[in-house]
N, C-alpha and C positions, 0 to 999 in steps of 0.2 A: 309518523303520521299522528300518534295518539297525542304527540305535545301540543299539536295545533288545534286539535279538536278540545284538546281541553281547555287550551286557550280561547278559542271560542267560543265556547260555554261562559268562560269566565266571563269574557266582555258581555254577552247576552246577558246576565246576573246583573253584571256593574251596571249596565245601562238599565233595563229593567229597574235598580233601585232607584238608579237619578231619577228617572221618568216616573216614579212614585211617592219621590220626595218634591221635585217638580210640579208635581199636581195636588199634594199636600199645603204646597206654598202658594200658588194660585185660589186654590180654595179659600184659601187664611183671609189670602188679600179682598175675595171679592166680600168676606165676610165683614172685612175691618171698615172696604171704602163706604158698605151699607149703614155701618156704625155712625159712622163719619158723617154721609148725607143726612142720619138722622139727629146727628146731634146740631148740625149748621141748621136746622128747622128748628129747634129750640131757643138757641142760642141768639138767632135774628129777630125771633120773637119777645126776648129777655131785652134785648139790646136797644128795639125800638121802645118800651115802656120806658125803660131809666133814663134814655134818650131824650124825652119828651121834655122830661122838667128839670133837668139839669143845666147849664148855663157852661160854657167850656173858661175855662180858668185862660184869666187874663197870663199874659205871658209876664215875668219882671222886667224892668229895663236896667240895662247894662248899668254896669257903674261906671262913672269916667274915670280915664287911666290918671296915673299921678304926673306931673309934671316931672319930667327931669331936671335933674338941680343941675345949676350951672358950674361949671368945671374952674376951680379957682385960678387965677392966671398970675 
């Protein structure tokens, strides 16, 4: 009987830490996604100014391929 109770103990422990590492990482995250909303507020605000007067760059145009040379007969 005492190997199961300590087994049970043990699992209580093990779980117990998940479930405080678990809620260490929830924490983190609702910290990070905060970060995150605040930097996309910045960012959109940076983004529309340089926006404005910038001009988007023409694209090049291709080069034409080379002719294949004719195969001597």
């Amino acid at each position: 009987m005492s190997f199961f109770k300590k087994l049970k103990s043990k699992l209580f422990r093990s779980s117990s830490k998940i479930e405080e590492g678990l809620d260490a990482i929830v924490d983190n995250e609702e910290q990070v996604e905060d970060n995150i909303s605040l930097n996309d507020e910045d960012i959109t605000g940076q983004e529309t100014e340089i926006g404005m007067d910038s001009e988007p760059e023409p694209e090049p145009e291709p080069e034409p391929e080379p002719e294949p040379e004719p195969e001597p007969k």
